[in-house]
C-alpha positions in Angstrom: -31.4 -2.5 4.9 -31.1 -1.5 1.5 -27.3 -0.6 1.0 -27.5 3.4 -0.4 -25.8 4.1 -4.0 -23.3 7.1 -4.5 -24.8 8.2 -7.5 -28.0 9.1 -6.2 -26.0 11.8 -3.8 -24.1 14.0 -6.4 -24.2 17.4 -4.8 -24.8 16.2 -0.9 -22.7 16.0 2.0 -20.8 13.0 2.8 -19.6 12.2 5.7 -16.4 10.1 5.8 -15.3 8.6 8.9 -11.2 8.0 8.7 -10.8 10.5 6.2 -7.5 10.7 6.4 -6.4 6.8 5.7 -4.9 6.0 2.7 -7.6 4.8 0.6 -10.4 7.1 2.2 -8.4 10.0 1.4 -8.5 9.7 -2.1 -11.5 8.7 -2.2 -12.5 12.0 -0.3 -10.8 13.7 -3.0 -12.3 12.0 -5.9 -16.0 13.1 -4.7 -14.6 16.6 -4.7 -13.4 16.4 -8.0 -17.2 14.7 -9.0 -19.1 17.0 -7.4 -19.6 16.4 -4.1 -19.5 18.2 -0.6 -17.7 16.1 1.9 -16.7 16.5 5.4 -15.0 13.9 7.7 -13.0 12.8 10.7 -10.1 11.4 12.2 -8.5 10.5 15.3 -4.7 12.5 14.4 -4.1 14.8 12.1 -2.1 12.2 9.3 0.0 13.2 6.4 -3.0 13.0 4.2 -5.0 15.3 6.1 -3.4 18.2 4.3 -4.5 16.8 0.8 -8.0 16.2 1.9 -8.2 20.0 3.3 -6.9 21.0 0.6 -9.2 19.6 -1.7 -12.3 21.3 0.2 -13.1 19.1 2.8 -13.9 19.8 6.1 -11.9 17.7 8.7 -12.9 17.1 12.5 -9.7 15.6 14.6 -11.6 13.3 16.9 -15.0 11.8 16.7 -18.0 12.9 17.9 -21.4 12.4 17.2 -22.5 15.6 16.5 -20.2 15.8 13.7 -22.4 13.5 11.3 -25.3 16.5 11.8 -26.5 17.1 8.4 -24.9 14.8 6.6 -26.6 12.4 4.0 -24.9 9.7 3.8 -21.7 8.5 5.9 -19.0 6.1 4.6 -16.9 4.8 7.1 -13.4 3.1 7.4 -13.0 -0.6 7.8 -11.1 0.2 11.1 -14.0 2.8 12.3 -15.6 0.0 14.9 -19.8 -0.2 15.4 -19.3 1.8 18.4 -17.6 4.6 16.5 -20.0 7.5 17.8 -20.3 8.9 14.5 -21.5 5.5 13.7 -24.1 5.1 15.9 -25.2 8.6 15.6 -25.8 7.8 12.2 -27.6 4.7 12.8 -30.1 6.6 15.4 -30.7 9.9 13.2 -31.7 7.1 10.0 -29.2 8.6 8.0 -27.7 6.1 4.9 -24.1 4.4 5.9 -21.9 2.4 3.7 -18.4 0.9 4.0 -15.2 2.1 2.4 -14.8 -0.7 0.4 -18.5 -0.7 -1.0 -17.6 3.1 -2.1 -14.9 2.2 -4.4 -16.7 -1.3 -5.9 -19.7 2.0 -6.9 -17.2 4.2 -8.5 -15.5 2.0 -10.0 -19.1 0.5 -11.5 -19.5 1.1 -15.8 -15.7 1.3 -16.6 -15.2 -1.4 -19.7 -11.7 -2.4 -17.7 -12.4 -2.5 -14.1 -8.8 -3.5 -12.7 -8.5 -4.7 -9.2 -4.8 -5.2 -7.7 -4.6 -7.5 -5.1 -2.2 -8.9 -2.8 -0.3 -9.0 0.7 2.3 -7.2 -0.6 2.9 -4.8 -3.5 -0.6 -3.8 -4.4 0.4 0.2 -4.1 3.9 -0.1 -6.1 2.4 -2.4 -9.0 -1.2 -0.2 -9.4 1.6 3.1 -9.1 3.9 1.4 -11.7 0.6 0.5 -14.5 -1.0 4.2 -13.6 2.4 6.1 -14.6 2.5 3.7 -18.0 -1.2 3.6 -18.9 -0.8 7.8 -18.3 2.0 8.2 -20.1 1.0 5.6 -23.3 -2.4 8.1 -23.7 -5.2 5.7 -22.2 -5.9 8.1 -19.7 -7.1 5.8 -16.7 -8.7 6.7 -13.8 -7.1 6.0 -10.4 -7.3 5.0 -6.9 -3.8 4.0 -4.9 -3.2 3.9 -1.0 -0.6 6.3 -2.0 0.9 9.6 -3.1 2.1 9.5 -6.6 3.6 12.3 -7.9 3.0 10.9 -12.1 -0.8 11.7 -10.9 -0.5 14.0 -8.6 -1.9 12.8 -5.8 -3.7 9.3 -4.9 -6.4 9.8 -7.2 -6.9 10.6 -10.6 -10.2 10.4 -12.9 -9.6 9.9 -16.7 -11.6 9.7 -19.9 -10.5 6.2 -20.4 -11.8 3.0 -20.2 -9.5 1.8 -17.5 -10.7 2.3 -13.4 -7.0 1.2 -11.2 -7.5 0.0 -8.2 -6.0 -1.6 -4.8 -8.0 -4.5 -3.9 -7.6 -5.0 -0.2 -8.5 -8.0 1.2 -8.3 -6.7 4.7 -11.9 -8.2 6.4 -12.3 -9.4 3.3 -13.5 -5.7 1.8 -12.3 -6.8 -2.1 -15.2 -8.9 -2.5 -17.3 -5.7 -2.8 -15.4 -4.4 -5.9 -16.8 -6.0 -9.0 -13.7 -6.9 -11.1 -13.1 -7.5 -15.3 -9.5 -7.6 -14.7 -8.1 -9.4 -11.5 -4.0 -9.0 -10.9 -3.0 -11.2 -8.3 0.6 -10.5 -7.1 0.8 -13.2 -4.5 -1.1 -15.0 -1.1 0.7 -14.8 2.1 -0.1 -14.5 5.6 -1.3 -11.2 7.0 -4.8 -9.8 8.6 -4.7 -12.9 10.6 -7.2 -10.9 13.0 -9.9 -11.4 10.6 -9.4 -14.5 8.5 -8.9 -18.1 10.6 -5.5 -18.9 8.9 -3.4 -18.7 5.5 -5.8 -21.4 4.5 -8.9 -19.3 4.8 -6.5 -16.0 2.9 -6.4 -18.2 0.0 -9.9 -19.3 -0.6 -11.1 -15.5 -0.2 -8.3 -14.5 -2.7 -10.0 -17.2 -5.4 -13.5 -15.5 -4.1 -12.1 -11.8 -5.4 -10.5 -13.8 -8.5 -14.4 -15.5 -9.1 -16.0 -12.5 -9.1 -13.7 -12.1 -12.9 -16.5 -12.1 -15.3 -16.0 -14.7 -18.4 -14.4 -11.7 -20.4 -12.6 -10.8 -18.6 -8.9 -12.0 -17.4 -7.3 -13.3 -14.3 -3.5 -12.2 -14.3 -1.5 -14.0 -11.5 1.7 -14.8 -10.4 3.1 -17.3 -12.2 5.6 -18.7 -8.7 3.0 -18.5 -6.1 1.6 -21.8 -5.8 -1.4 -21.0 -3.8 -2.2 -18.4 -6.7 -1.9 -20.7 -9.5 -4.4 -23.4 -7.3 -7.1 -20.4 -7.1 -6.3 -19.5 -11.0 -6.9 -23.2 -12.2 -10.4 -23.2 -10.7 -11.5 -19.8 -12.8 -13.3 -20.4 -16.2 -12.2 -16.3 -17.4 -8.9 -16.4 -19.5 -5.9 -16.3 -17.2 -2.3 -14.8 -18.1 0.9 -15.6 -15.3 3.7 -13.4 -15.1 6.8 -14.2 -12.9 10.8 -15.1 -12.9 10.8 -18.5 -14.3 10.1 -19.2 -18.0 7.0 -21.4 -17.9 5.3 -17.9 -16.9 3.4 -16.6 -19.4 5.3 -12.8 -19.0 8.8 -13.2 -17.7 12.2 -11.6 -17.9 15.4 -12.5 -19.8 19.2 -11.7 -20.0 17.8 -10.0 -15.9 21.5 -8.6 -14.9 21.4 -5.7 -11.8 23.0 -2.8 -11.0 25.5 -2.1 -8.3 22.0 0.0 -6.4 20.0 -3.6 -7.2 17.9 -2.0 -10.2 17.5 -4.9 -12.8 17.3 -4.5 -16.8 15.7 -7.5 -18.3 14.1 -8.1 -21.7 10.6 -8.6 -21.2 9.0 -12.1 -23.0 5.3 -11.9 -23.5 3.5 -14.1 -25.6 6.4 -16.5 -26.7 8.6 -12.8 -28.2 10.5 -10.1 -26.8 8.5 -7.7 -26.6 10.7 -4.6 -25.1 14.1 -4.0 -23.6 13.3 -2.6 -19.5 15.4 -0.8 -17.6 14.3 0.0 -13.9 14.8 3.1 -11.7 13.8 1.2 -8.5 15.6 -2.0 -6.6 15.1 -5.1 -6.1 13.7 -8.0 -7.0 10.3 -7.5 -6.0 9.8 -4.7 -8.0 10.8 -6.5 -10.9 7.7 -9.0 -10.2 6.0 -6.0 -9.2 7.2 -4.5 -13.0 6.9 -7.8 -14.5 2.5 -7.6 -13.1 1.9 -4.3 -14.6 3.7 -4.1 -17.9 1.4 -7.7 -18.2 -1.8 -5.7 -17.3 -0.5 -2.6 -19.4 0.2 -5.5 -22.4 -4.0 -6.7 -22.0 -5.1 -3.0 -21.9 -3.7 -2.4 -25.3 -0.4 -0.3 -24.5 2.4 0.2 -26.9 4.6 -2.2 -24.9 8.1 0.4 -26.0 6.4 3.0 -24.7 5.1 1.2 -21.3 8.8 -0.1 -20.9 10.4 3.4 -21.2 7.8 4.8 -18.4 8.4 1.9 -16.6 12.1 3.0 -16.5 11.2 6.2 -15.3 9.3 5.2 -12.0 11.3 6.0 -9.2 8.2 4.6 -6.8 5.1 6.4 -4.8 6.0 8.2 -2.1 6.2 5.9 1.3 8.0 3.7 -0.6 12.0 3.4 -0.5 12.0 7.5 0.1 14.3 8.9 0.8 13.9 11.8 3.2 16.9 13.3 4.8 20.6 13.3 4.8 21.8 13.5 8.6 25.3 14.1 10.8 27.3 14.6 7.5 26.0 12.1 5.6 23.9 9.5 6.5 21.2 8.6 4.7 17.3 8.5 5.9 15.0 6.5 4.2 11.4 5.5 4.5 9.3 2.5 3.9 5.5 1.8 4.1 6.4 -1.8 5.2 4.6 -3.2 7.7 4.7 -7.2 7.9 7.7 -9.4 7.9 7.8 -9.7 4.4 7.6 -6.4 3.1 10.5 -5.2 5.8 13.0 -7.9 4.5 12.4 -6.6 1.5 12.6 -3.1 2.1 15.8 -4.0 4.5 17.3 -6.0 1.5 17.4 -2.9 -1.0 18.8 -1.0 1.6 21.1 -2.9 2.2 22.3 -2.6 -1.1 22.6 0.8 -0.9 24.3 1.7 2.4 28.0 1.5 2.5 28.6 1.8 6.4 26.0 0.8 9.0 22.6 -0.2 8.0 20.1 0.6 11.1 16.6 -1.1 10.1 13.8 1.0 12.6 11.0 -0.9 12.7 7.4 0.2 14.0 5.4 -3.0 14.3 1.5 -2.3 13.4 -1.1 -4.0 15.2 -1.2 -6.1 18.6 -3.0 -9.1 16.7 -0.3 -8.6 13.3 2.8 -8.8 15.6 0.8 -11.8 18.2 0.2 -14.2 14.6 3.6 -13.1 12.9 6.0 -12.7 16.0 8.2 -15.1 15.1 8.7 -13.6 11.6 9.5 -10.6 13.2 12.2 -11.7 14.7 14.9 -12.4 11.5 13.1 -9.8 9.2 16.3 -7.4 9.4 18.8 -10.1 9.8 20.2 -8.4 7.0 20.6 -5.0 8.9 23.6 -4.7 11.3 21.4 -2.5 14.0 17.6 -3.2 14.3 15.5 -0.4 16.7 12.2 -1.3 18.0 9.7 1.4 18.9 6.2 1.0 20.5 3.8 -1.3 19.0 1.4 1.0 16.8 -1.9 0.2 18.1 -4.0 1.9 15.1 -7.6 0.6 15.6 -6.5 -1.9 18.6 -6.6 -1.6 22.3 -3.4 -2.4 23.8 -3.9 -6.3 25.8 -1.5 -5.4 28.0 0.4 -8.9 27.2 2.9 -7.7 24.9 5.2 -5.6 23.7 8.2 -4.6 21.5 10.5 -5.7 24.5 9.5 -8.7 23.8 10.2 -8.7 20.3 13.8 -7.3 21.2 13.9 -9.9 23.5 13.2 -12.8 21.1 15.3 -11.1 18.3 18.8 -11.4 20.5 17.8 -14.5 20.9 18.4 -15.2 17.4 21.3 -13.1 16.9 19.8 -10.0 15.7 21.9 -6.7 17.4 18.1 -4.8 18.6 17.1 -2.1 20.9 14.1 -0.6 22.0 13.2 2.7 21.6 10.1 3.1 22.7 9.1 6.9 21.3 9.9 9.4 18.4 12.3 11.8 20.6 14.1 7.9 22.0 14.7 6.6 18.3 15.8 10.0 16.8 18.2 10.5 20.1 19.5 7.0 19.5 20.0 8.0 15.9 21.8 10.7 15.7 24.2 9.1 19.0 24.7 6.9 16.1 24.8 7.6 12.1 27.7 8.3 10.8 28.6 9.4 7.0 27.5 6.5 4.7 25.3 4.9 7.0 21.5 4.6 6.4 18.5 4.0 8.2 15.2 3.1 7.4 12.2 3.5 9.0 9.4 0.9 8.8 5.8 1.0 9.1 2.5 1.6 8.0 1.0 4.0 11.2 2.4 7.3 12.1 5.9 6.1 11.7 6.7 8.0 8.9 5.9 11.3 11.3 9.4 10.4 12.8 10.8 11.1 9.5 9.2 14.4 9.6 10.3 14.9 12.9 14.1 14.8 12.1 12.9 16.6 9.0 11.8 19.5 10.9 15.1 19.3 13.5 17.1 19.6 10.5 15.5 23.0 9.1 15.4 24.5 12.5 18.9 24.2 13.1 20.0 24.8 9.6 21.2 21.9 8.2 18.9 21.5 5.5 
């Protein structure tokens, strides 16, 4: 079947199944803004649901096949499964269906700069970090991040520029549909193991998303990551590394940090210093993170002062490192979109920079097959927090096999000397919470399902009883 084009629906319904996901949401919202009607569904009401609403779509909670009526063409969510009865509705009533990921390569079709941000971790702080810069230096990009950024306003922007930002997800391998003349590559690790074999596999579809680079364009990749720099040496495009050490094309120097983690380097591009950056946000990460954009920023023609002084004034989408409340005198509740090993040590390791009493690390593991292929990273991923709470795995577009649970991983954390407990709901982890904080503690929540709904949950306790 002939895959349908966007372009050739300006004015009709769409239908989007998983409206309110990160990505789909925005792209909900930037149909709006081109002139489409759109409708869609999901199976909660999410924190994005308001936005979508907002921007004149109708939203179904639940699916159900009679919801795709009179629709023209459906785009659906990579975690929307065949079986999805607004799917096969769809499929019976003849009407046009594309993927999510498909969507985005379309609208992202005719821009001079096409620039797809790829990775297992970072991809919404580094495309957040170059959108604030490219906006504030006057190249007026358009925009598409898996989060809300306030320097946009919103998830999505469109621009009179020549620049279309984007997260490349390589989640069931849906990057390869975006068609690329600028590839930034932040790193290759082990994630989405439900869909790709092993980290082996990861890799060779990361060099497929880097091949897809026309000979123009430019490759930009992590300079460290030796499983990046194998992919990059097999492209024929120009390539560009940016990273910590000084063989890396863009690196940092005189990097000092202060006593919150945030670093001030001198940025080195091209063999010269090429602007003094000071950043709002902690950690080492986001220097790479930094480091990746103000390189990207640097081959879209930015004036690099500029781009290091709106650098400086990222203080990070929201979902990531947020703060969100201030509890029992004084502690501190924070936030993180985290949701692999990796990206909670890191998110753990800034806090712990910050809190000065007890640092409670509460983690929401995402996915049955995520936490099966990564349990034993799971296990020391908040070493570096003096109280780690387990809820209930978040099951998202999985069936629960009945085989495991966060028990386990509490469990198998003791085990290795990590102080855990499991609480299994919202109502047990904010009870356990507030038995607990004290002024100048912090805790931080972890995940990328409905975790952050606990947040909103003590949110909403505090209001109601006056303390906020």
């Amino acid at each position: 079947m002939m895959i349908p084009h966007i372009r050739d629906y300006v004015g009709k319904r769409i239908h989007m199944i998983g409206i309110g996901g990160s990505s789909m949401s925005g792209l909900a919202q930037m149909l709006i803004a081109k002139g489409y009607q759109v409708s869609g569904s999901d199976r909660s009401e999410g924190y994005l649901i308001g936005d979508v609403r907002a921007a004149g779509a109708k939203v179904y909670i639940g699916h159900a096949a009679q919801q795709v009526h009179g629709a023209d063409l459906v785009v659906y969510t990579g975690a929307a499964a065949s079986d999805n009865p607004e799917r096969l509705e769809a499929d019976r009533l003849g009407i046009p269906s594309m993927e999510r990921s498909v969507l985005l390569g379309q609208l992202m079709e005719g821009y001079p700069h096409a620039v797809g941000i790829c990775g297992a971790h970072g991809k919404t702080s580094t495309t957040s970090m170059l959108s604030q810069v490219l906006v504030e230096c006057g190249l007026d990009p358009s925009v598409h991040i898996g989060g809300k950024l306030d320097a946009i306003g919103g998830s999505t922007r469109i621009g009179a520029g020549d620049a279309f930002l984007a997260e490349a997800c390589e989640f069931r391998r849906s990057f390869l549909e975006m068609r690329p003349t600028i590839a930034v590559v932040l790193n290759i690790d082990a994630d989405h193991l439900d869909c790709y074999k092993d980290i082996d596999e990861i890799e060779a579809t990361f060099g497929q998303f880097m091949g897809l680079v026309p000979a123009d364009g430019m490759v930009i990749g992590k300079g460290t990551d030796e499983r990046v720099l194998r992919q990059m040496k097999r492209l024929t495009c120009p390539t560009l590394t940016f990273g910590m050490t000084t063989d890396c094309d863009f690196h940092p120097a005189n990097l000092t940090e202060d006593e919150l983690g945030c670093a001030s380097f001198d940025l080195i591009g091209n063999w010269r210093k090429l602007a003094h950056v000071q950043l709002a946000v902690p950690g080492d990460f986001n220097v790479e993170n930094a480091l990746a954009a103000l390189t990207t920023a640097y081959v879209l023609g930015a004036d690099m002062e500029r781009a290091a002084e709106s650098i400086g004034r990222f203080v990070g989408a929201h979902r990531r490192f947020e703060k969100t409340d201030e509890i029992n005198g004084g502690a501190e509740i924070f936030h993180d979109y985290g949701h692999n090993p990796a990206e909670m040590r890191n998110a753990v390791s800034i806090a712990r920079k910050r809190c000065k009493g007890t640092l409670y690390a509460v983690m929401q593991p995402h996915t049955f097959s995520r936490v099966r292929t990564l349990f034993n990273d799971y296990l020391t991923c908040t070493r570096q927090a003096d109280v780690t709470v387990v809820m209930d795995i978040c099951a998202a577009r999985e069936k629960d096999p009945g085989d495991l649970n966060s028990g386990m991983l509490v469990d198998g954390m003791k085990a290795h000397g990590v102080n855990a407990v499991w609480t299994p709901s919202f109502d047990d982890t904010e009870a356990y919470l507030r038995a607990h904080l004290k002024p100048g503690d912090l805790a931080i929540t972890m995940g990328c399902g409905d975790v952050n709904m606990l947040n909103e949950q003590i949110h909403r306790h505090e209001v109601e009883a006056g303390r906020a």
